[in-house]
C-alpha positions, 0 to 999 in steps of 0.5 A: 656712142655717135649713134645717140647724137645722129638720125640715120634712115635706109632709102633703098640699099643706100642710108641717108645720115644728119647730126640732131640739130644738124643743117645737112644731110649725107647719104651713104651708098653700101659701102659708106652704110656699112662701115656706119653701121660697123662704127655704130655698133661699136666696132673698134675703127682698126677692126672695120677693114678687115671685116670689109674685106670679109663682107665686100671680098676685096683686097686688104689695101683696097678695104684700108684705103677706102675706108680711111677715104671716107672716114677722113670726108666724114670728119671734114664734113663733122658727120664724125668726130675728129681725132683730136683730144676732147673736152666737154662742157656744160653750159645752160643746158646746152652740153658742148665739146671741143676737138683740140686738133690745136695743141697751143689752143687747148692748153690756152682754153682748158684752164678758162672753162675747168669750171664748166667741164663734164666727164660725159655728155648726157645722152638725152635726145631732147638736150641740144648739144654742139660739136667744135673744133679748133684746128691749126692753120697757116696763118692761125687758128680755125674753129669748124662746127657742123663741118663748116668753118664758122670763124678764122683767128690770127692768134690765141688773144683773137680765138679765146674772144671768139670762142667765149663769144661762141659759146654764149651764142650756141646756148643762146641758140638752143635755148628757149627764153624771153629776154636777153640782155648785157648784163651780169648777175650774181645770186645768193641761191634764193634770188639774183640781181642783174647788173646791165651795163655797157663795156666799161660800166665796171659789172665784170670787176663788181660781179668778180668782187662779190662772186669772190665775196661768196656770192654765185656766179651767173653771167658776167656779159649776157643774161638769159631770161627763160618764160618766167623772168628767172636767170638761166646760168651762163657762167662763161670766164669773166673778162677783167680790164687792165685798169681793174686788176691793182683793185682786185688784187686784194680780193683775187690775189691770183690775178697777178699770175694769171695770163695776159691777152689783148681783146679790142686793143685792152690788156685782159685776164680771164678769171674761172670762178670755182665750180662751188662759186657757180649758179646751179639753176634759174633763180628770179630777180629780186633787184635790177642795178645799172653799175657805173664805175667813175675814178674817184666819183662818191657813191650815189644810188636813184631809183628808176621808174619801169619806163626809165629801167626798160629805156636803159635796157634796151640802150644796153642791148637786149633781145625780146622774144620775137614776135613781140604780141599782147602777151609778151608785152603785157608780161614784160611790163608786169614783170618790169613793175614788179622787180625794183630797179636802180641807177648806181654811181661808184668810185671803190668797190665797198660800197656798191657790194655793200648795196647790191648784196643788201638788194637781195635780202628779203 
């Protein structure tokens, strides 16, 4: 129900209304206040008029009018939902869902995350959620949440970059960690390696290699570290490279029939994992390994020093629970110590599977 999700208090005859999480407030005068009540309580919205007209003593066309006016504000303003087909997901915790007012937007993006979906969103008053919606404009597609447009996109290639892009940034918002940073991570329900890396190390065909070998999916772009250095799950649709695809091939023969998008000017295909392939919950990390692919380059494995680790992880961009103290340094460092670390160089994909699954046995 929309009350579960907002905060209301009567100030005077007037009631001032927020989303939980929400950056606004709205204050509704009587009229406004009673058909918030009507639709908090349940009251089917074609019912509402008629019972203005009954509570107010106001004409049928005036009731209709007036309230179709401030339902219509209240979903431009996203105090209620549009009238939109919906989808909800769940990613780190963090539940979202997507208002499709977009046809062509839906069909485009419900395939990427099936692996993410719920039927219900959790109604738990400490578990953060986020609205979106994505509507058709003149010259695109726009995305609004909380009422406010957060980013405008000439077409689907442009929008389903920023909607991953989004997703990820909304979780990362909600969320209480100690580390961030680009890397992918797989895991065998045990434990999990990191695999950091910048755009073209090669981590998004290595972490679809083995996710399609059996291993659970985590991240493919950016890890989360909660209090305890453990890998929160972030399982948003790996992007994989034109240039990869005849590798993969073999071991995801659906590739070939899967869309093509353009993303910073390269050819892409976004592959969903099954949802059996996804990570359940945090789980620590046994090995860090920083992938670099080279056509043609033998296999080559060194171990890193913690300095050298921290060095290349900082140069792959990473976020440190701000403000950095004592504690949050001395439990790096100690963690960094802790967990071994690994420079690996690879022309084929047997190889660094080999190496990788071998760092998560004890």
């Amino acid at each position: 129900m929309i009350i579960d999700r907002h905060i209301s208090r009567a100030i005077g005859d007037d009631l001032i209304v927020t989303s939980r999480g929400a950056h606004r407030v709205f204050v509704l005068n009587p009229p406004a206040k009673f058909i918030w009540e009507r639709i908090c309580n349940g009251v089917p919205t074609a019912r509402i008029p008629e019972e203005m007209v009954k509570h107010f003593g106001i004409e049928p066309d005036m009731a209709s009018r007036d309230f179709e006016s401030i339902l219509s504000e209240w979903r431009r303003a996203g105090l209620v939902p549009p009238d939109a087909p919906r989808q909800s997901y769940l990613l780190a915790g963090v539940s979202l869902t997507f208002y499709f007012s977009s046809p062509a937007a839906r069909d485009a993006l419900c395939p990427l995350f099936g692996h993410l979906e719920i039927e219900t969103v959790p109604t738990d008053e400490t578990r953060a959620h986020v609205d979106f919606e994505i509507r058709d404009v003149t010259d695109g597609y726009e995305i609004i949440s909380d009422g406010i447009t957060v980013d405008t996109r000439s077409d689907l290639d442009g929008l389903l970059e920023s909607v991953t892009a989004k997703l990820v940034d909304a979780v990362h918002d909600q969320s209480a960690n100690a580390l961030s940073l680009h890397s992918a991570a797989i895991g065998d329900g045990c434990n999990c390696v990191l695999m950091p890396g910048r755009s073209g190390s090669g981590k998004s065909t290595l972490t679809a290699a083995l996710v399609a070998a059996g291993y659970s999916y985590f991240t493919d772009d950016t890890v989360l570290l909660d209090d305890d250095f453990e890998v929160i799950p972030l399982p948003s649709p790996l992007v994989l490279k034109g240039e990869k695809w005849p590798g993969l091939a073999p071991i995801l023969p659906d590739i070939a029939h899967l869309p093509i998008y353009e993303r910073v000017g390269t050819d892409v295909r976004y592959w969903s994992p099954p949802q059996s392939g996804v990570a359940q919950g945090p789980l620590p990390v046994c090995a860090i390994v920083f992938p670099t692919f080279k056509s043609g380059q033998p296999f080559h494995v060194e171990e890193l020093s913690p300095s050298q680790t921290l060095e290349r992880i900082v140069g792959a961009s990473c976020m440190i629970r701000a403000p950095i103290d004592d504690v949050v340094l001395d439990e790096l460092i100690a963690w960094l110590e802790k967990v071994p670390s690994y420079a690996m160089t690879y022309g084929g994909l047997s190889d660094p599977m080999a190496f990788v699954t071998g760092t998560l046995r004890p």
